[in-house]
N, C-alpha and C positions, 0 to 999 in steps of 0.2 A: 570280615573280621567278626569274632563274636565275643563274648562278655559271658565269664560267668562267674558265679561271689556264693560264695556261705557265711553263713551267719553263726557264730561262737557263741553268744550270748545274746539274751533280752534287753540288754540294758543298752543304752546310748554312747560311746566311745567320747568320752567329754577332751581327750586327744584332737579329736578331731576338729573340735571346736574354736580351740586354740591358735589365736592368729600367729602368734610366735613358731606355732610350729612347723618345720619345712615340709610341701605336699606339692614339688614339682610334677610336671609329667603325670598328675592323678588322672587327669582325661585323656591320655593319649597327646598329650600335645606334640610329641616328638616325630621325626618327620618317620622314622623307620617303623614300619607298622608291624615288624614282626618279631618286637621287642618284649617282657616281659616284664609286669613293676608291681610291686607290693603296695598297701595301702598308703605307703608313708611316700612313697615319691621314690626309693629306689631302687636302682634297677637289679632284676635277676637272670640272670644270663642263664644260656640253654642248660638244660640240667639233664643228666643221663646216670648220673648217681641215687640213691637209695631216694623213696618216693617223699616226696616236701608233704608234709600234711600240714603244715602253717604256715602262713603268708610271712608270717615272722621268722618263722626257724627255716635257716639255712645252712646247709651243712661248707662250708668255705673250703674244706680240701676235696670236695667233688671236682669231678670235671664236666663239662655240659656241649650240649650237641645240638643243634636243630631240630625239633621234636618231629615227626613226622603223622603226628596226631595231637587236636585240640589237650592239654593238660590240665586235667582236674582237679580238682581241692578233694580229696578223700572226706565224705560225710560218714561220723561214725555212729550214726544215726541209725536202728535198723531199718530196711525197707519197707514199706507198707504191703502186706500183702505173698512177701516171696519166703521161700525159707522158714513158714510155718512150722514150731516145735522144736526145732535148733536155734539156740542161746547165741547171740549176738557175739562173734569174736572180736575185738577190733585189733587193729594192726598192731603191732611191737613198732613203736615209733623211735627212731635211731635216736643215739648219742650226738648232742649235738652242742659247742661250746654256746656259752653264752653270752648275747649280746648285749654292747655298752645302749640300754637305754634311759631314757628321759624320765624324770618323776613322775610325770603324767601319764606316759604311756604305760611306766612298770604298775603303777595299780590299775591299770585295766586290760593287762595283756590279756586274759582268760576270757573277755567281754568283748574280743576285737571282730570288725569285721574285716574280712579279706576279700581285692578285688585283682580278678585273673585276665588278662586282658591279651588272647591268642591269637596270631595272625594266622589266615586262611589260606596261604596260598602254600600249592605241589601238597594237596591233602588229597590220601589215596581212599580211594572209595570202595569198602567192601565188597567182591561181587557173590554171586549165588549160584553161577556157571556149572559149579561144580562141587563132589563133597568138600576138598582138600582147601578149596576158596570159602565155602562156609564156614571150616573149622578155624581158619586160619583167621577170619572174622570174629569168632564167636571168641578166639584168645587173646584179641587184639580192645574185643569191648569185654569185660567182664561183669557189666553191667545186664547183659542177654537172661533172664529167667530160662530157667527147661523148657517151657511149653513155649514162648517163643521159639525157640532151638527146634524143638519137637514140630513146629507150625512149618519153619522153615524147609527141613527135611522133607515136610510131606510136600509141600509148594514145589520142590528140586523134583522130587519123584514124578510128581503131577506133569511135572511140563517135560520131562524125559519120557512120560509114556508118550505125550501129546504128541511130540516131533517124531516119535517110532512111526503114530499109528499115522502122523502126516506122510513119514515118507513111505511106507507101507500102501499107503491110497493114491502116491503120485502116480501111480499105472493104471492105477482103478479105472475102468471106464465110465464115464458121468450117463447120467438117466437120457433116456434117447430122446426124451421130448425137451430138455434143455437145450442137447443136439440142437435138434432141429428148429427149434425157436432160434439159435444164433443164427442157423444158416440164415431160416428166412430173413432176419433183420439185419444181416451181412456183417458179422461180428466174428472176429476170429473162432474156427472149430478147425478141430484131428479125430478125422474119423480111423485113425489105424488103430486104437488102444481096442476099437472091437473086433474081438478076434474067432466068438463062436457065429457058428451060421443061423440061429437064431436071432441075435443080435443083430446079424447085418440083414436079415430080410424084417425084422420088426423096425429098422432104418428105412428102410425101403417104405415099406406100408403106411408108416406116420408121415412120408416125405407129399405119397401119393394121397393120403388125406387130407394135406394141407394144401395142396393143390397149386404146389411150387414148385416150376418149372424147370429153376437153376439147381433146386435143391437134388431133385430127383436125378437129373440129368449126374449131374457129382456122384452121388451115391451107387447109380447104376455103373459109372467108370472105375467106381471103387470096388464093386462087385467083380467086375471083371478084370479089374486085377490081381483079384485075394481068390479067385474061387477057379475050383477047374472048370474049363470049357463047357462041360459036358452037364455040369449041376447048374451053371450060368444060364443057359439055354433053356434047361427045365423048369426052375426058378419064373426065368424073364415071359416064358410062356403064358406063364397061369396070370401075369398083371398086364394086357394089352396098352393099358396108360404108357407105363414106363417102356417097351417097345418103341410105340409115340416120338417119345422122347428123344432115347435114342437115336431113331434114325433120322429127325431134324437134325440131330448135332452132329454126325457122319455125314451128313448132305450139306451140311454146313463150312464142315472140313472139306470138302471138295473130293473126297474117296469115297469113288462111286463102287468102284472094283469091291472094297472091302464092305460097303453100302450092301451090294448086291450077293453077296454070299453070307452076311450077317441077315440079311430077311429071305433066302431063301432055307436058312436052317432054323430061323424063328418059325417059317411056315407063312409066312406071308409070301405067297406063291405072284400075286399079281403085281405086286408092288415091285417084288426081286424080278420079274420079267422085264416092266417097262423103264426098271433100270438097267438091265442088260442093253434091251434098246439105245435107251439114251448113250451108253457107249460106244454102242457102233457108230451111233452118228456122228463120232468124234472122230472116225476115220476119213481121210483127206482124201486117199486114192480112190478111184471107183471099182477099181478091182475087190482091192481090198477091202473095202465096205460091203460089195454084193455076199463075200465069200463072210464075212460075220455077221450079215442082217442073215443070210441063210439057216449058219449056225444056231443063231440066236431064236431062230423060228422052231425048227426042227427039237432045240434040248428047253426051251422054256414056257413055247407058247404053243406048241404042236400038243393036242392029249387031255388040255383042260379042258372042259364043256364052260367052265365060264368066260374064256378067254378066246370062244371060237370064232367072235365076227373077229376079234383081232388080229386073230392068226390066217381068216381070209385076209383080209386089208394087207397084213405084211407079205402076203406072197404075190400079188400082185405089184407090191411094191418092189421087191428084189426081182419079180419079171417086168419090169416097168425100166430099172435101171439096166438090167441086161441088156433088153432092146437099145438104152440110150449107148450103151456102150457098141453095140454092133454100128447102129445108124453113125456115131459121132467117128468110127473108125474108118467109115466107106465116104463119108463126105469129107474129113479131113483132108482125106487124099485127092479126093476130086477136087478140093477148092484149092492144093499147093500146086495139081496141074493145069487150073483155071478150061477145067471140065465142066458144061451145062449141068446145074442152071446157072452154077458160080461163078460164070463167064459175064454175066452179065447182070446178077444179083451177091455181090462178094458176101461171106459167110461172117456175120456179125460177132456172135458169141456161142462157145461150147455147148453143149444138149447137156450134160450129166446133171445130175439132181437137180433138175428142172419138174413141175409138179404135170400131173396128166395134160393139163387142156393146155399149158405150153407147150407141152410135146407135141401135140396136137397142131397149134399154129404152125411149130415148124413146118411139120409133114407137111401141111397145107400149103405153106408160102414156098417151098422149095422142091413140092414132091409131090402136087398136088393131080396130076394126069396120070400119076402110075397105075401100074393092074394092081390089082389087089393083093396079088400073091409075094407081089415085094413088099420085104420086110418093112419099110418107110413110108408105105402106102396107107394116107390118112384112114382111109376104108378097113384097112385091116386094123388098124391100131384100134379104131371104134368095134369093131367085131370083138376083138379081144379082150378087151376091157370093159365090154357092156354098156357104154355109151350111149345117152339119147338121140334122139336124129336133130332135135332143135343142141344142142351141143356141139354138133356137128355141126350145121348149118350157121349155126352162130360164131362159133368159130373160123371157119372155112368163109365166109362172107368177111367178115375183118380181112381177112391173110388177101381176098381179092382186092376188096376194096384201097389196102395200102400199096399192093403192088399195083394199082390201075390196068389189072386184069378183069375188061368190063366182059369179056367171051364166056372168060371163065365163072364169073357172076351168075349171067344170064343160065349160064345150063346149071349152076345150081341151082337155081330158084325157078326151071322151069316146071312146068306141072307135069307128073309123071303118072304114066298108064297102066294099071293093076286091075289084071280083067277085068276090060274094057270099061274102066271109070277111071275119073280125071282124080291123082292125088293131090290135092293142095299141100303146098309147106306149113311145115306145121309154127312157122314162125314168121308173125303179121309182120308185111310190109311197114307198117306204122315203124318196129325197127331196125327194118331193113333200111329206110330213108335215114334214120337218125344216124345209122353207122353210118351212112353217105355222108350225110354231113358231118361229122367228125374229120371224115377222111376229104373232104373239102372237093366234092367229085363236081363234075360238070353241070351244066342246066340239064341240060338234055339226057343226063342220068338222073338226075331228080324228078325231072317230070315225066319220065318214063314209070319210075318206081312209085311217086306218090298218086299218081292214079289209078296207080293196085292198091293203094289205101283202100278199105270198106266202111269204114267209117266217114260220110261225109263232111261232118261238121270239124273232125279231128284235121281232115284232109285239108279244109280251108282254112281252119286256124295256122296250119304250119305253112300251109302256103303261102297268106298273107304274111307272114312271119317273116321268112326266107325270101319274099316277093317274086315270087315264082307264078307271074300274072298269069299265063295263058293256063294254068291249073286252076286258078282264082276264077277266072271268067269260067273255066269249064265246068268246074263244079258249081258255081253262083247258076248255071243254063241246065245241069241236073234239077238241084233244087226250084228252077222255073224262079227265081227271085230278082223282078223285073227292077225293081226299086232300089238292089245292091248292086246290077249291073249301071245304073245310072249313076250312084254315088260311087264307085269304082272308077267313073271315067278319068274323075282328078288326079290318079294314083298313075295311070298309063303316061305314057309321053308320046305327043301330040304324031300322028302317020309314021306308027311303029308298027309293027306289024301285030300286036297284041289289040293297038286301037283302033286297026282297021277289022280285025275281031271283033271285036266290042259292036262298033258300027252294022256291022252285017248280022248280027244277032238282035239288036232293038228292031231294023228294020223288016227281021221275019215275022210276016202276020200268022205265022202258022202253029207256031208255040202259042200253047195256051198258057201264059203267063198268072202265078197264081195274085190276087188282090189283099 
């Protein structure tokens, strides 16, 4: 609710003073707030008739309406400041009958003050949206100066260019190092609004400066899908970083296919090879593997000089599986018709992609007497593959030792004649007993083997170890060590045949026993 009053006169309203005189409802007391009361207490209903310039004068054959704005007291006062140089008009104030009043009041009607008292509510508020809305303001308050008017308009223009050049810049593409500061700090960004290719490689290069992984990696998917193939490639070249990148996130996705044809057009030659690789090895059949590890020899890794032990290694490898597939195909059948040797050794598990020196065991354990000219003939498989002879030996001594083929032991490990000098094995006894033991072989092959040991002291230690006495005494009478055959005898068990050894060793006076 607001309040507003003009003052008529300097002088004091001695009306007013007068208790006798009626001043209901002066402060609003009444409960309707949106009521209307002159100084004296009565009331003045809506008015829509010619404009009241005194609280006093009221025109009675008006009619009156709800005002839809605060109602003023017209001040015929001129304004301070506005309307410079033009003489003051004041209204033409209506005809208006004249009212029965009081002694009191009629001498000081001219000196009165007047109190307006407007209720506030469903008051429309000018807007500035638009001209039609300002004018329609500016007619509504007549109170507006020009240069407010003038202030106004330029305010309306002002913020109509603003919302142009706003929506004008909503496509604009924002600076690339703000970009990329969102990315890094994981903040909503739209890299599509860049649409030149300067733009999207200076994306690129500020991503690779900052030295973020996620960032780059996006930027580079964006390239690739805004740009053709052919500029992408030449582009991704010259930044080996962002490459990098991409191929962790294509290896990450698990497309190796598209992995391996995206680095072998990058130029990264080894890298798209040994992914070639890795997808062969995703083939199950052994056919079908030989026939793409081949491929994959011949078109990726056959030609590089840097890739040349590789491309040996891989063809040994596809001749490696070859063979597995011929041998796994000849014994199949001999072990469904329980054919030697599978007669009497049943055939455990398939040969295919088994690594060499497994290959190897087999040959040995199941094909171990053949000539050399068969295909399954441990001998040839070592020819072939370049093989060491302790490789051999070491291998081929396992495959005896579990099948309890001691015949077949012994002639590998016999010393062989090479114009006319004795060849020793080039692999010490020392573990050749230890496979024995593994293989949990008899006394009588261990002390056969462990006094081909050369090593004395190695020899006794495992023999006391193992308690493989009659080694223990023999080696204890090598060493002439009269005082460990005596402390030995507690270890023997009493007319064993070891301590009747023992015995007939202290009692030769003919060894010279060291002191």
């Amino acid at each position: 609710m607001s309040v507003r009053y003009s003052l008529k006169g300097d002088e004091e309203d001695e009306g007013y003073w007068n208790q006798k005189e009626k001043r209901q409802n002066f402060f609003d007391d009444a409960d309707d707030e949106n009521e209307i009361i002159d100084w004296t207490g009565t009331r003045i209903e809506e008015f829509t008739g010619p404009r009241v310039t005194s609280a006093r004068g009221t025109n009675k054959n008006a009619s009156f309406t709800k005002p839809s704005r605060p109602v003023e007291i017209a001040n015929n006062f001129p304004k301070t400041g506005t309307n410079k140089g033009k003489p003051s008009q004041p209204e033409p104030k209506p005809e208006q009958p004249k009212p029965t009043q009081t002694s009191a009041s009629k001498s000081y009607h001219k000196k009165s003050a007047s109190l307006t008292i407007v209720g506030t509510k469903n008051l429309s508020k000018p807007t500035s949206s638009s001209a039609s809305s300002l004018e329609s303001a500016v007619k509504r308050d007549s109170k507006l100066s020009h240069t407010e008017v003038s202030k106004l308009y330029a305010e309306v223009t002002s913020l109509k260019r603003k919302l142009q050049s706003s929506e004008r810049s909503r496509w604009d593409a924002p600076k690339v190092s703000d970009t990329i500061i969102r990315m890094v700090m994981g903040e909503p960004f739209s890299l599509e609004m860049y649409k030149s290719l300067p733009d999207k490689l200076t994306l690129l290069d500020s991503a690779i400066e900052y030295h973020d992984g996620n960032s780059i990696t996006a930027i580079v998917l964006f390239l690739k899908k805004t740009l053709k193939n052919s500029i992408f490639i030449s582009e991704l070249r010259k930044r080996p970083v962002a490459i990098n990148h991409y191929a962790v996130y294509l290896r990450s996705m698990g497309d190796e296919e598209v992995l391996a044809s995206q680095l072998q057009t990058l130029g990264r030659k080894e890298e798209a090879a040994m992914c070639r690789y890795r997808l062969t090895l995703q083939e199950s059949s052994p056919q079908a593997r030989y026939q793409s590890m081949k491929k994959c020899t011949d078109l990726y890794f056959e030609g590089y000089k840097i890739l040349h032990r590789e491309t040996v290694l891989l063809r040994e490898q596809c001749s490696l599986l070859n063979k597995q597939i011929l041998i796994e195909g000849a014994d199949s059948k001999a072990s469904r018709e329980r054919k030697p040797p599978f007669a009497d050794c049943p055939k455990e598990a398939e040969l295919y992609f088994l690594p060499l020196i497994t290959t190897l065991y087999y040959c040995c354990k199941y094909h171990f007497n053949q000539s050399q000219s068969s295909i399954s003939s441990p001998e040839s498989l070592v020819k072939e593959f370049n093989m060491s002879e302790k490789q051999y030996v070491m291998t081929a001594a396992k495959a005896c030792a579990n099948q309890r083929k001691w015949a077949d032991l012994e002639t590998l490990l016999a010393p062989k004649k090479w114009i006319m000098k004795t060849k020793k094995p080039t692999v010490g006894f020392d573990r050749i007993v230890g496979i024995l033991l593994k293989a949990k072989a008899p006394n009588d092959i261990l002390q056969k083997y462990m006094l081909m040991m050369d090593d004395a002291t190695k020899r006794l230690e495992t023999a006391k170890k193992y308690k493989i006495h009659s080694v223990v005494i023999e080696t204890l009478k090598q060493m002439r060590d009269l005082r460990g055959l005596q402390n030995y005898r507690t270890e023997v068990k009493y007319g064993s045949s070891e301590d009747i050894q023992l015995q007939t060793l202290l009692k030769n006076t003919s060894i010279k026993w060291k002191t």
